[in-house]
C-alpha positions as CSV (number, residue, x, y, z in Angstrom):
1,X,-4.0,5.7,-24.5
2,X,-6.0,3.7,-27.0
3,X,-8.6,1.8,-25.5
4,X,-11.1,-0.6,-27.0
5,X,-14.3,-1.9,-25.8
6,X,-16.3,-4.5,-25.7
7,X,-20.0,-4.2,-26.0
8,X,-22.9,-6.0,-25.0
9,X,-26.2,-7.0,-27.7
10,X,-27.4,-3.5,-26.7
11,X,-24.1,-2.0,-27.5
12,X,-23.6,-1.0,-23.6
13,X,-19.8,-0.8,-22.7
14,X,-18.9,-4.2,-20.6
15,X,-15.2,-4.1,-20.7
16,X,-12.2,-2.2,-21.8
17,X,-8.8,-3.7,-23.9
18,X,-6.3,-1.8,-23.0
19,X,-2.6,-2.4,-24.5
20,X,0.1,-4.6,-22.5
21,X,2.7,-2.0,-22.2
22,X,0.1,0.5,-21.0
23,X,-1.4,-2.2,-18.5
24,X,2.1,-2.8,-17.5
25,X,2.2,0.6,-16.3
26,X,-1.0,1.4,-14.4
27,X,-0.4,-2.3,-12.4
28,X,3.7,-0.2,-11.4
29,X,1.7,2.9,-10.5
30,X,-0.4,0.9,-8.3
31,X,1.8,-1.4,-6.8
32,X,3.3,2.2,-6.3
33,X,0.4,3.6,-4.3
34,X,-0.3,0.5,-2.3
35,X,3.5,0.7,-1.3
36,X,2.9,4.4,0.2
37,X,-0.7,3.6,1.8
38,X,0.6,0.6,3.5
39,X,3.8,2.8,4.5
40,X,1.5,5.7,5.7
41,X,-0.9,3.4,7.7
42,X,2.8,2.0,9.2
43,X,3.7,5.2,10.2
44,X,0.5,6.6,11.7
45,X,0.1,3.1,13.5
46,X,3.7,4.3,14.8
47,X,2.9,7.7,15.5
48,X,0.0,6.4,17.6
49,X,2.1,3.7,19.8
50,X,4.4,6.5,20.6
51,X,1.1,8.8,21.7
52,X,0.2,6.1,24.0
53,X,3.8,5.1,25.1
54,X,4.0,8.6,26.0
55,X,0.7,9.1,28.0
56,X,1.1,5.9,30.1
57,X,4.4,6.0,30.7
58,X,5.1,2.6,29.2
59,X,8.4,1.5,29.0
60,X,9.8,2.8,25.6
61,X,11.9,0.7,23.5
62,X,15.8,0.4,22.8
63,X,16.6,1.5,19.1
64,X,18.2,-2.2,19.1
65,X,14.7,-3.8,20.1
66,X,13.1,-1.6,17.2
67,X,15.5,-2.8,14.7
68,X,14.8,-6.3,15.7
69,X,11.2,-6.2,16.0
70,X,11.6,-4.4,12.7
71,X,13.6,-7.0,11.1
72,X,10.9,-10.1,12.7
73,X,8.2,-8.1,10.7
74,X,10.3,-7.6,7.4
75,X,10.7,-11.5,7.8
76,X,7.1,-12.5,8.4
């Protein structure tokens, strides 16, 4: 990766140039990552619900309800 820098009077580092087609390629990678921490908090968040549907005895949900309340959430 070639990276330039741009320097202040005392010739400290203040930022970094970096080419468009590599730029374009970290910003995939993490749009990438975000995607599978937002999908792991998701899932844990689920994991937990069921923990606590379990332990209370709370009325657990018809696969049709999930896919709707899925669905309203995909929407939002």
């Amino acid at each position: 990766m070639q990276l330039n820098y741009l320097t202040d009077n005392q010739n400290k580092r203040r930022s970094v140039v970096v080419p468009i087609e590599e730029w374009k390629a970290i910003e995939a990678k993490l749009l990438a990552f975000e995607q599978h921490l937002q999908f792991y908090a998701d899932l844990k968040m689920a994991f937990q619900d069921i923990k606590t549907a379990i332990s209370t005895q709370k009325r657990k949900k018809t696969l049709s309800e999930l896919i709707q309340e899925l669905n309203e959430d995909v929407s939002n």
